[in-house]
N, CA, C and O atoms as a Tripos MOL2 file, in Angstrom:
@<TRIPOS>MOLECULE
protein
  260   259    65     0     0
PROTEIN
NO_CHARGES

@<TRIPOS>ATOM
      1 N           0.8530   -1.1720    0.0000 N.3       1 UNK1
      2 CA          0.0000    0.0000    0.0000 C.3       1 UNK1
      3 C           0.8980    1.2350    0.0000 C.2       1 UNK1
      4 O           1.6080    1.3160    1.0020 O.2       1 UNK1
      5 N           1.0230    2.1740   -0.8580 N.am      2 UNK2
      6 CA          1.2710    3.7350   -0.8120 C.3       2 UNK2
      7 C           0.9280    4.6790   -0.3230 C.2       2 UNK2
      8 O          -0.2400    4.7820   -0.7000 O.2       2 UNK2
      9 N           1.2160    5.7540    0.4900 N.am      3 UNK3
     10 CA          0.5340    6.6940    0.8130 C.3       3 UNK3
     11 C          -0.5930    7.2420    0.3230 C.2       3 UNK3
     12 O          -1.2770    7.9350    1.0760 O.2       3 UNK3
     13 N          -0.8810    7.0870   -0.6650 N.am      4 UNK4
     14 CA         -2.1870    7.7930   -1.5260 C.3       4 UNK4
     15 C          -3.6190    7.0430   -0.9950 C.2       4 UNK4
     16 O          -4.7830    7.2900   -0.6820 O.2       4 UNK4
     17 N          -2.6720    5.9800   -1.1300 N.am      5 UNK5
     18 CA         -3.6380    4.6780   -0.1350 C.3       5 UNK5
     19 C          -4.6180    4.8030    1.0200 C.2       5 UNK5
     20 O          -5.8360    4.6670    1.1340 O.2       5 UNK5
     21 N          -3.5350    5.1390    1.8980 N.am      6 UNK6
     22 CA         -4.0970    5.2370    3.1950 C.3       6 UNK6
     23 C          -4.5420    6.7860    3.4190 C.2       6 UNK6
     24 O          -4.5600    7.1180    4.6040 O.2       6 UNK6
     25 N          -4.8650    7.6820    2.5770 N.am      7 UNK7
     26 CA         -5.4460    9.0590    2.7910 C.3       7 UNK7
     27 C          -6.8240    8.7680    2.8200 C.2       7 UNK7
     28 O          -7.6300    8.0280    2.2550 O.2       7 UNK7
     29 N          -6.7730    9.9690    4.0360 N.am      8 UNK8
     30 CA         -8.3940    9.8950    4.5140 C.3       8 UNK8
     31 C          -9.0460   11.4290    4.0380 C.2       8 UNK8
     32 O          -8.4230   12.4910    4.0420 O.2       8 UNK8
     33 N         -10.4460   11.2300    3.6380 N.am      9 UNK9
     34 CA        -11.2240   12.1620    2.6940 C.3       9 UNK9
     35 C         -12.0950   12.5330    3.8300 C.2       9 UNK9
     36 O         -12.5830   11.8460    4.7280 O.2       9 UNK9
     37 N         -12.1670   13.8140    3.5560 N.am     10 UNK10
     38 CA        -13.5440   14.3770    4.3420 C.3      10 UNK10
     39 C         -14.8180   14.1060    3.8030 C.2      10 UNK10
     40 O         -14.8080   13.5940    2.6840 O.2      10 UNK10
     41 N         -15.7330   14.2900    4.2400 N.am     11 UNK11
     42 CA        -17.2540   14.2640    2.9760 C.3      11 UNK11
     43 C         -17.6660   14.5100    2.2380 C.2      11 UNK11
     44 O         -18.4350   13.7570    1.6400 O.2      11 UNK11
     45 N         -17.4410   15.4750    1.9340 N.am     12 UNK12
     46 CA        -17.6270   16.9740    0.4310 C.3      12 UNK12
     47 C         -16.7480   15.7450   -0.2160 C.2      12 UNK12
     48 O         -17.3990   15.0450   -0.9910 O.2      12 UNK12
     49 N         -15.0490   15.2770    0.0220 N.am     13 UNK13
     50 CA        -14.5190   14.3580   -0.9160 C.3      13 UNK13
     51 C         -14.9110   13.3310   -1.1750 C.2      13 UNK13
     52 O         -14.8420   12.7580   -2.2630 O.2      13 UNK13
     53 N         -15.4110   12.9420   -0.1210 N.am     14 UNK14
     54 CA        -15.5710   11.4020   -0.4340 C.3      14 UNK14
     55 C         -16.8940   10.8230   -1.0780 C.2      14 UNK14
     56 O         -17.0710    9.7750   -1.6990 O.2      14 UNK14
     57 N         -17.9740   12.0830   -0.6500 N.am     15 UNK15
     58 CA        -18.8880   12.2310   -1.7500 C.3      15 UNK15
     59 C         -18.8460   12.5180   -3.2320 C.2      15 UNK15
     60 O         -19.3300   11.8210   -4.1250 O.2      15 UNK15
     61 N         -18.2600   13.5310   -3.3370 N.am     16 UNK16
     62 CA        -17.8180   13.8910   -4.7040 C.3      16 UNK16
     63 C         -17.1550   12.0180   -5.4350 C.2      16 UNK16
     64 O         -17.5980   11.2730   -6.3090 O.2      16 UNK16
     65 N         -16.3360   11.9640   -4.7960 N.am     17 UNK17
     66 CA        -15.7790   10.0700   -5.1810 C.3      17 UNK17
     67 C         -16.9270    9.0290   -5.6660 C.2      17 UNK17
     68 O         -16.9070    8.2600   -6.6270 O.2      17 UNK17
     69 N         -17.8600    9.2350   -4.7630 N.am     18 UNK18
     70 CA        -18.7440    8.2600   -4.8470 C.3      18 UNK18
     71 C         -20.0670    8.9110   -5.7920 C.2      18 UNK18
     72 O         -21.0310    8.2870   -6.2380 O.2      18 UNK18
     73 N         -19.7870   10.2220   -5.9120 N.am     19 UNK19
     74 CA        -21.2620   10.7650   -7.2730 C.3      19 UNK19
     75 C         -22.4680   11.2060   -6.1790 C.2      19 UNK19
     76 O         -23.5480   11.3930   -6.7380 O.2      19 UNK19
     77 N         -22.4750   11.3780   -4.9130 N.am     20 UNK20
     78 CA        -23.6700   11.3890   -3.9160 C.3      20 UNK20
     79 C         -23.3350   13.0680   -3.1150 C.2      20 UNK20
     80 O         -22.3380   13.7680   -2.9350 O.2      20 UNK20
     81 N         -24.7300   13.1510   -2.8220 N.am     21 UNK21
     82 CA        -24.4730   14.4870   -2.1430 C.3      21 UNK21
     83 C         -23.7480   14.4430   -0.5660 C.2      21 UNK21
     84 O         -23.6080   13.5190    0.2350 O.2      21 UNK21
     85 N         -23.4650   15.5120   -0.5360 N.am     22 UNK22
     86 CA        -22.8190   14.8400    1.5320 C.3      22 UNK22
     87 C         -23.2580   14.8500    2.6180 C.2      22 UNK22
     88 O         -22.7050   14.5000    3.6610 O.2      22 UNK22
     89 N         -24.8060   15.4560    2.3750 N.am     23 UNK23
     90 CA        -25.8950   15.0480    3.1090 C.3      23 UNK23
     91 C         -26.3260   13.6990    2.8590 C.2      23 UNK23
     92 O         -26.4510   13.1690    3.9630 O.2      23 UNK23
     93 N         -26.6350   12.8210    1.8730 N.am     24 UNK24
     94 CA        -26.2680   11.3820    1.9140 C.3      24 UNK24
     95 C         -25.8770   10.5550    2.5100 C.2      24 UNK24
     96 O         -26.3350    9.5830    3.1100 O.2      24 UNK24
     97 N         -24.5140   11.1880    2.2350 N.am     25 UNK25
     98 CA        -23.1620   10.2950    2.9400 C.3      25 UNK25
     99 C         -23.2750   10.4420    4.5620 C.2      25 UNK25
    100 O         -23.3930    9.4610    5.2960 O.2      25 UNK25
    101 N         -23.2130   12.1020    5.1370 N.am     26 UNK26
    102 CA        -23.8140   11.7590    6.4120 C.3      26 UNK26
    103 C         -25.7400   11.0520    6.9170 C.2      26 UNK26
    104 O         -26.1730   11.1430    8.0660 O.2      26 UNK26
    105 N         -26.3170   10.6010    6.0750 N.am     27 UNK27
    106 CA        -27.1590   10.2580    6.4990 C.3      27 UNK27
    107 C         -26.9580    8.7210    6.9390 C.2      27 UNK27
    108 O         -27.2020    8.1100    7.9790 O.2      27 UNK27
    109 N         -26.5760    8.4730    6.0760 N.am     28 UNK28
    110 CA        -25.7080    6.9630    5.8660 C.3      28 UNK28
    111 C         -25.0290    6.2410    7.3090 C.2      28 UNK28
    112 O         -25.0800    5.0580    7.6450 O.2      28 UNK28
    113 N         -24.4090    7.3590    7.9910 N.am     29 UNK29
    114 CA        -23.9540    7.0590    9.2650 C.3      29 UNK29
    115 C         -24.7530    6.8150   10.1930 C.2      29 UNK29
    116 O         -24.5530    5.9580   11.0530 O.2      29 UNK29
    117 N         -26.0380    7.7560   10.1010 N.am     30 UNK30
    118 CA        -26.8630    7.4160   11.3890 C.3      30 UNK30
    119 C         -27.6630    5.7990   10.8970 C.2      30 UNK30
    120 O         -27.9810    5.0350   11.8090 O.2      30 UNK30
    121 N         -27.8730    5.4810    9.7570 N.am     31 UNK31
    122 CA        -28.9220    4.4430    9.4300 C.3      31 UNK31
    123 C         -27.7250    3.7130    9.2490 C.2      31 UNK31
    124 O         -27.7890    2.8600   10.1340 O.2      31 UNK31
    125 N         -26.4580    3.5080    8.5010 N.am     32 UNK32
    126 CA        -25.7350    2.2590    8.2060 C.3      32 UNK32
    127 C         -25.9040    1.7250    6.5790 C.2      32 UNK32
    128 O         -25.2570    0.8500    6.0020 O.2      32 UNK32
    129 N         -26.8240    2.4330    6.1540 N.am     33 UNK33
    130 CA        -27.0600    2.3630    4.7810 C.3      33 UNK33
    131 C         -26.9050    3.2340    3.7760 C.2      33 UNK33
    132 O         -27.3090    4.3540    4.0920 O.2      33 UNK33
    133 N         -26.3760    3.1400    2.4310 N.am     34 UNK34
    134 CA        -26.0660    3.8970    1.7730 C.3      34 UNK34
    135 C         -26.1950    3.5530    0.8410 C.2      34 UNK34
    136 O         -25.3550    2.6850    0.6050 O.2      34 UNK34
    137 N         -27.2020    3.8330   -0.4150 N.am     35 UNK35
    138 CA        -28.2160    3.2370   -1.8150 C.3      35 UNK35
    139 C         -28.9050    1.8920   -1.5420 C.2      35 UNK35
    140 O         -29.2300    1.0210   -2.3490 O.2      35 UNK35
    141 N         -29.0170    1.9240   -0.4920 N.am     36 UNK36
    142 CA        -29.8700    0.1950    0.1660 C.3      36 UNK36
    143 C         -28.7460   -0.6140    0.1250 C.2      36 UNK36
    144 O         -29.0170   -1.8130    0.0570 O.2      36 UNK36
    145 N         -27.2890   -0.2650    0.1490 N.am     37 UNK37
    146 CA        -26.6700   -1.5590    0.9300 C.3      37 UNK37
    147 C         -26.1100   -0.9390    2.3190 C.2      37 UNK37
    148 O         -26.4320    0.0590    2.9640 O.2      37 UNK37
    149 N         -25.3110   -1.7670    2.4730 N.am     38 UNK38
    150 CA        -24.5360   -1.6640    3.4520 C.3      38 UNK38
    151 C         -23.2520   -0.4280    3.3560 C.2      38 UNK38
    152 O         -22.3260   -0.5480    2.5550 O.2      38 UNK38
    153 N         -23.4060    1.0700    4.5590 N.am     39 UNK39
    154 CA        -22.5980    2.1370    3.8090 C.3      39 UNK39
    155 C         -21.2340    1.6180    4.2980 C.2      39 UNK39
    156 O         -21.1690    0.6090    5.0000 O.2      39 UNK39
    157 N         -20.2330    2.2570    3.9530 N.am     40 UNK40
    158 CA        -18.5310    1.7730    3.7990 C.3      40 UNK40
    159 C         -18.5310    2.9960    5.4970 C.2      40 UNK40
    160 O         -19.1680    3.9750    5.8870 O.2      40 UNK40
    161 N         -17.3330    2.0740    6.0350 N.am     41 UNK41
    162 CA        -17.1390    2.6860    7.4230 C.3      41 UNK41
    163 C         -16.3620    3.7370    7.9330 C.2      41 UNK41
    164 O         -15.1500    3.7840    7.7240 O.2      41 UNK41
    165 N         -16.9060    4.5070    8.5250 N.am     42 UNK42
    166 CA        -15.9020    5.9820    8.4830 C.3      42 UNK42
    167 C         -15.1280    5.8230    9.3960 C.2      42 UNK42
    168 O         -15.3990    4.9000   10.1640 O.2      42 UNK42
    169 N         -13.6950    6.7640    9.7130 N.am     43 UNK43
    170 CA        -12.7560    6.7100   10.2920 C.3      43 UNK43
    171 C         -13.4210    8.2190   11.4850 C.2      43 UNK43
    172 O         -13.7650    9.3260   11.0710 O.2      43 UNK43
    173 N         -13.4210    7.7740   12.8970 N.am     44 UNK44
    174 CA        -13.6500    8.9940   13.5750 C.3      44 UNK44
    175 C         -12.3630    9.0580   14.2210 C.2      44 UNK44
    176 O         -11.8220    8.1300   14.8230 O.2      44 UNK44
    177 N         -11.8180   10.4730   14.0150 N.am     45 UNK45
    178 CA        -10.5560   11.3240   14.5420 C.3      45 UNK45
    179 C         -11.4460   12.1290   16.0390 C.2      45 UNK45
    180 O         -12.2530   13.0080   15.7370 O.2      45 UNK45
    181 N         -11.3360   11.9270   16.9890 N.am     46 UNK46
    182 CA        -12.0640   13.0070   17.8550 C.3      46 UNK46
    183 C         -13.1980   13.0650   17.5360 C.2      46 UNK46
    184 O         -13.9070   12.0660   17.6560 O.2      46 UNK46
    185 N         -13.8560   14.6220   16.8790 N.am     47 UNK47
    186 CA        -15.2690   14.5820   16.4730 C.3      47 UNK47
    187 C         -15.3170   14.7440   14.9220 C.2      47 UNK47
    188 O         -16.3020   15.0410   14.2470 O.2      47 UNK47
    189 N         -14.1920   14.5170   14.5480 N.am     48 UNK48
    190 CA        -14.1060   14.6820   12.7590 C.3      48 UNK48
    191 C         -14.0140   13.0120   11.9240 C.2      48 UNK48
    192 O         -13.2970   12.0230   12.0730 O.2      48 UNK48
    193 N         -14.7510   13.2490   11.3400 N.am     49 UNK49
    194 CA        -15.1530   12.0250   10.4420 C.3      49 UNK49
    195 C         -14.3680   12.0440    9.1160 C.2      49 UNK49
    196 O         -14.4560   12.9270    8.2630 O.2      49 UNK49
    197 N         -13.5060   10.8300    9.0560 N.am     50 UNK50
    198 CA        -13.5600   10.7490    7.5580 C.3      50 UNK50
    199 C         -13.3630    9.7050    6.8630 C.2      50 UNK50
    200 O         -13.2510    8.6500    7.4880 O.2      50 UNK50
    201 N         -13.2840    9.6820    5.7190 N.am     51 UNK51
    202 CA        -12.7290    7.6940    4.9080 C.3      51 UNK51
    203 C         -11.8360    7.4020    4.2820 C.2      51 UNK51
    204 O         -11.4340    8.0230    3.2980 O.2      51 UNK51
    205 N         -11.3850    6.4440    4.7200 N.am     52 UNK52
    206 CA        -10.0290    5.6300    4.0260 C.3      52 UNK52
    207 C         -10.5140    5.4120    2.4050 C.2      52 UNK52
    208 O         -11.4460    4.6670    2.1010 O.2      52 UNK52
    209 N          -9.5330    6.3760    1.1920 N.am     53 UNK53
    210 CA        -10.1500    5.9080    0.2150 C.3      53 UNK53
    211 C         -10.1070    4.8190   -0.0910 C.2      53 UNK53
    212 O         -10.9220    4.6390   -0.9960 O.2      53 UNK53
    213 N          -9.3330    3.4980    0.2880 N.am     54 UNK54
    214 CA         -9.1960    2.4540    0.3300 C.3      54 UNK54
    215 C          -9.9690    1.5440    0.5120 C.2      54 UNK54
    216 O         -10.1380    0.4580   -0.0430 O.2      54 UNK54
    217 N         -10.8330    2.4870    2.0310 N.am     55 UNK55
    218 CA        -12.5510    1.6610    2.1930 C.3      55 UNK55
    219 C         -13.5870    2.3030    1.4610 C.2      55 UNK55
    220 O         -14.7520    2.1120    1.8100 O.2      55 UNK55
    221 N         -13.4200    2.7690    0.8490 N.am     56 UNK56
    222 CA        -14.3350    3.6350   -0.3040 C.3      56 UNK56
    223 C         -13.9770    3.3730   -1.7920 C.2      56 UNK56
    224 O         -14.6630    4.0280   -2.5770 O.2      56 UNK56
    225 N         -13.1780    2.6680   -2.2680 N.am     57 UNK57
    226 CA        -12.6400    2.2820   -3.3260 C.3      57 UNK57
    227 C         -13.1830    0.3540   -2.9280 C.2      57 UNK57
    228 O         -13.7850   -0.1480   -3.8770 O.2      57 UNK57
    229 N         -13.0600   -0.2690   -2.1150 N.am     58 UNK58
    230 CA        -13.2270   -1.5470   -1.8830 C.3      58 UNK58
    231 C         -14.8130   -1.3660   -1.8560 C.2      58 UNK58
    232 O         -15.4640   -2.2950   -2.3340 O.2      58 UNK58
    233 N         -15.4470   -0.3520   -1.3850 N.am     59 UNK59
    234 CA        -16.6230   -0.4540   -0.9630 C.3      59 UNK59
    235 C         -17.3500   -0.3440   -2.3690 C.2      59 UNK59
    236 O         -18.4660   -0.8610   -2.4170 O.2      59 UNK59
    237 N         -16.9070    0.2100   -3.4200 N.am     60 UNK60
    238 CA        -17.0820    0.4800   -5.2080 C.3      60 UNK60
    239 C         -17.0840   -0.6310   -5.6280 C.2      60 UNK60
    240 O         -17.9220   -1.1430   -6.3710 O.2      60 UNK60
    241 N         -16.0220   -1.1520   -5.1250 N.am     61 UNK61
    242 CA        -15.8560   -2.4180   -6.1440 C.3      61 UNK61
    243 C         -17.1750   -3.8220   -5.6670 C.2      61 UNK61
    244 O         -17.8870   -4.5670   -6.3410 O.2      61 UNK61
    245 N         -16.9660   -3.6190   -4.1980 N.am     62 UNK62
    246 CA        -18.4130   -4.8900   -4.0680 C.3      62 UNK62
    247 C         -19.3230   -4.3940   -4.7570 C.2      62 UNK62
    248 O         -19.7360   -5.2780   -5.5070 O.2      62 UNK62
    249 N         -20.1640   -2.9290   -4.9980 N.am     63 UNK63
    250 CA        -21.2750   -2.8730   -5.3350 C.3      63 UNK63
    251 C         -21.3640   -3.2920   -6.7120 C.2      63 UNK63
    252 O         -22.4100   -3.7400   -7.1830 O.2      63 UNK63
    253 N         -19.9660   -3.1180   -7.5750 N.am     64 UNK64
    254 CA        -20.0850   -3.5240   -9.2350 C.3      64 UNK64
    255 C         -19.4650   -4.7370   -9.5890 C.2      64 UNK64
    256 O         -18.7180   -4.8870  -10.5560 O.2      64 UNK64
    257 N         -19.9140   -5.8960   -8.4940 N.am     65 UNK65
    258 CA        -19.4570   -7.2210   -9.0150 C.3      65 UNK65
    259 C         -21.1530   -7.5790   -8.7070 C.2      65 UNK65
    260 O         -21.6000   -8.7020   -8.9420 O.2      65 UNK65
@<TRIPOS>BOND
     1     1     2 1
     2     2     3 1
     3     3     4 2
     4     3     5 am
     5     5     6 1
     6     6     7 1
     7     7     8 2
     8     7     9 am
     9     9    10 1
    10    10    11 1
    11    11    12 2
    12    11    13 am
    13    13    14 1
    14    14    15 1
    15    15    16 2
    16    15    17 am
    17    17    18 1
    18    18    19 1
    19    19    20 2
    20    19    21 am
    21    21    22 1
    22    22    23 1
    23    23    24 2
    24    23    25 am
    25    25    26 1
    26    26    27 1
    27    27    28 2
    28    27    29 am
    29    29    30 1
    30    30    31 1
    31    31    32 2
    32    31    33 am
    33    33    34 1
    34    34    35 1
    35    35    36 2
    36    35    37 am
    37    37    38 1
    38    38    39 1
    39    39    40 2
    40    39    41 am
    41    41    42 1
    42    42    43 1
    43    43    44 2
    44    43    45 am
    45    45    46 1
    46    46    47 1
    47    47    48 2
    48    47    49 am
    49    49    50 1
    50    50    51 1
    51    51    52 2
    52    51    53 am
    53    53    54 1
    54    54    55 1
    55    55    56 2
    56    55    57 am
    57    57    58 1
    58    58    59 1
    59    59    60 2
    60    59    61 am
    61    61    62 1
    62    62    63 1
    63    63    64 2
    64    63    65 am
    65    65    66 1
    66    66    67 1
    67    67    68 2
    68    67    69 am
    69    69    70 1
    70    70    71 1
    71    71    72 2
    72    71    73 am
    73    73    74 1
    74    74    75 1
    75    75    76 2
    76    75    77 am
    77    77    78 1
    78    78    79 1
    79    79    80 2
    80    79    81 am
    81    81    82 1
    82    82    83 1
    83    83    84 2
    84    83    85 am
    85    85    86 1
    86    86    87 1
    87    87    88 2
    88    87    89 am
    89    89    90 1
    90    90    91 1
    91    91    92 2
    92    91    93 am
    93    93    94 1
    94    94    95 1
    95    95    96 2
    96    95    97 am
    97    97    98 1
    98    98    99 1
    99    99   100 2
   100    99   101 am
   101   101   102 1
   102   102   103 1
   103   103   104 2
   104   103   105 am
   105   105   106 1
   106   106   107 1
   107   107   108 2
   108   107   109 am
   109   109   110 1
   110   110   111 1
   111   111   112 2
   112   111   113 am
   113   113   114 1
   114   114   115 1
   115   115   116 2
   116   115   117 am
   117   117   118 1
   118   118   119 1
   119   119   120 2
   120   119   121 am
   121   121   122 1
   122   122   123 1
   123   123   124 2
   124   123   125 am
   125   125   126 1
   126   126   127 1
   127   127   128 2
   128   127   129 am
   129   129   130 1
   130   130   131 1
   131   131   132 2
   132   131   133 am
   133   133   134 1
   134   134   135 1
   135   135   136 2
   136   135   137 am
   137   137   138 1
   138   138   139 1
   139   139   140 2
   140   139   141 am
   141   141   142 1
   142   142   143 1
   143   143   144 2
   144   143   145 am
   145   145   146 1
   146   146   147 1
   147   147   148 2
   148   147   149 am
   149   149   150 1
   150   150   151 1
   151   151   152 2
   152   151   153 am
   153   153   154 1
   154   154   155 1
   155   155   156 2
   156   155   157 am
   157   157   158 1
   158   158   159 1
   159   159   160 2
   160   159   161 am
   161   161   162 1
   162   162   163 1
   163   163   164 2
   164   163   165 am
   165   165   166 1
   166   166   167 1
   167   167   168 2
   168   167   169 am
   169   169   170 1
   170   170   171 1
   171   171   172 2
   172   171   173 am
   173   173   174 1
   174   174   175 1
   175   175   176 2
   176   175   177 am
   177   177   178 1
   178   178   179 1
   179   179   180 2
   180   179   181 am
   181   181   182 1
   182   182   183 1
   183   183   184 2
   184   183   185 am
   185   185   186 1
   186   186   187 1
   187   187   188 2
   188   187   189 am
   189   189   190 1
   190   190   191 1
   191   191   192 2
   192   191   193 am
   193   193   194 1
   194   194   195 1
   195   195   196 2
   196   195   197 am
   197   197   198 1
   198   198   199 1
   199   199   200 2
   200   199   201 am
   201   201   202 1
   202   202   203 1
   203   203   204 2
   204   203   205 am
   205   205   206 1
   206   206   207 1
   207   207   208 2
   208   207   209 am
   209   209   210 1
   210   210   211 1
   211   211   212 2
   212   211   213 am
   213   213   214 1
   214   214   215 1
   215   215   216 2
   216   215   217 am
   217   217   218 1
   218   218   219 1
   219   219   220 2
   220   219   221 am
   221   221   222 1
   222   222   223 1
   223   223   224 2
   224   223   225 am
   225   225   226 1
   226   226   227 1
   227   227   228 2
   228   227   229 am
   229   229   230 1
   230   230   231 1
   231   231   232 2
   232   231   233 am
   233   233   234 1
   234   234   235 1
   235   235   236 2
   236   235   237 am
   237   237   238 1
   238   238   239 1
   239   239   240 2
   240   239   241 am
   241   241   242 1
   242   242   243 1
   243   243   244 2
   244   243   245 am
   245   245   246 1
   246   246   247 1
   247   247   248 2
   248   247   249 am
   249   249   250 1
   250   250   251 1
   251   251   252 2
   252   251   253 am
   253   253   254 1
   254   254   255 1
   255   255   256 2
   256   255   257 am
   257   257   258 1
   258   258   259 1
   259   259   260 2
@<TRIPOS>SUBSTRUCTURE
     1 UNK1         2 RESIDUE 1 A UNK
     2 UNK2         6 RESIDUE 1 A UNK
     3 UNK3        10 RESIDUE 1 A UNK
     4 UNK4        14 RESIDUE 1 A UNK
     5 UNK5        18 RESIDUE 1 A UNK
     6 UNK6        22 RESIDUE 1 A UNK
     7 UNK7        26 RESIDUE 1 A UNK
     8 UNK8        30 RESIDUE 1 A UNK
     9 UNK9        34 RESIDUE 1 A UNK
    10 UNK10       38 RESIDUE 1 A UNK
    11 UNK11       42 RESIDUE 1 A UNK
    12 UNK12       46 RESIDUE 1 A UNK
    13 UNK13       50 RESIDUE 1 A UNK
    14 UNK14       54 RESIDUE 1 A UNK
    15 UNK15       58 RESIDUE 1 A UNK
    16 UNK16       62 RESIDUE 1 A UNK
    17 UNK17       66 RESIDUE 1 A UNK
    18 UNK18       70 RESIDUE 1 A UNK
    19 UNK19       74 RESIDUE 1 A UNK
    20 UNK20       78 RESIDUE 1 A UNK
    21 UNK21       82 RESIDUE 1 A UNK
    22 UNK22       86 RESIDUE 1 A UNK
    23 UNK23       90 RESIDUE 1 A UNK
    24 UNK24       94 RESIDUE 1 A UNK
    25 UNK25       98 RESIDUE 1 A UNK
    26 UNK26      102 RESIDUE 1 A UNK
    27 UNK27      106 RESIDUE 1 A UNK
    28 UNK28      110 RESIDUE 1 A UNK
    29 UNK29      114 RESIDUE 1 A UNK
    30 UNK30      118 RESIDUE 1 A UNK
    31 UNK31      122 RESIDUE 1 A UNK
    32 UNK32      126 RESIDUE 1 A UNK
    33 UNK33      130 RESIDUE 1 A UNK
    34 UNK34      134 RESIDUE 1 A UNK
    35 UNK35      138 RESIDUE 1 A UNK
    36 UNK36      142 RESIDUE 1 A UNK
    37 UNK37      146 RESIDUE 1 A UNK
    38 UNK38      150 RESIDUE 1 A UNK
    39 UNK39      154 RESIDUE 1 A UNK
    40 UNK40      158 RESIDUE 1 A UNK
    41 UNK41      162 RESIDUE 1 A UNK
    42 UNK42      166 RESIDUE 1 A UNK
    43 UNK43      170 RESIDUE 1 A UNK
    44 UNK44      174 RESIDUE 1 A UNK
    45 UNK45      178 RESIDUE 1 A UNK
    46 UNK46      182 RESIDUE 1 A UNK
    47 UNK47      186 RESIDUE 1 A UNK
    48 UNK48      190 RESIDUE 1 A UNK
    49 UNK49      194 RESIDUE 1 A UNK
    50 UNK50      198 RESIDUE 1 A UNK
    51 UNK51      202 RESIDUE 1 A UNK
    52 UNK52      206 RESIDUE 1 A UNK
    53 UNK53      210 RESIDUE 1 A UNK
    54 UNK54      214 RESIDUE 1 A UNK
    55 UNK55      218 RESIDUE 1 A UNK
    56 UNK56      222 RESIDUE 1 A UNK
    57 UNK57      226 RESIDUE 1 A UNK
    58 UNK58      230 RESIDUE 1 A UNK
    59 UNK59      234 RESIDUE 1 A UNK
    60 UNK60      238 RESIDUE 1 A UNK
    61 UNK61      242 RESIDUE 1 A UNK
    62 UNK62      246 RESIDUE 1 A UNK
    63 UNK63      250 RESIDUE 1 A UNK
    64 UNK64      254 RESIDUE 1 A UNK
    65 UNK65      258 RESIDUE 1 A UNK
């Protein structure tokens, strides 16, 4: 794994990544769902949230197999 790897995205990014608004993406957290599956798991720093693009790139790939 490379550094690019393990960078963590805020929401505005990690939405933008995934095509969804970032009200979405935080909705996703309180329910666990995100387009009716299962949403990809955020990294909490203190009170700041964000995602491993790594688990957001893995989380892409289950939905398109």
């Amino acid at each position: 794994m490379n550094i690019q790897d393990s960078r963590l995205l805020r929401d505005k990014e990690a939405a933008d990544l995934l095509g969804i608004a970032p009200q979405t993406l935080r909705k996703s957290r309180m329910d666990g769902m995100l387009l009716s599956v299962p949403a990809p798991k955020p990294v909490y720093i203190g009170r700041s949230v964000r995602y491993k693009l790594t688990t957001l790139m893995d989380w892409v790939e289950q939905q398109t197999r």
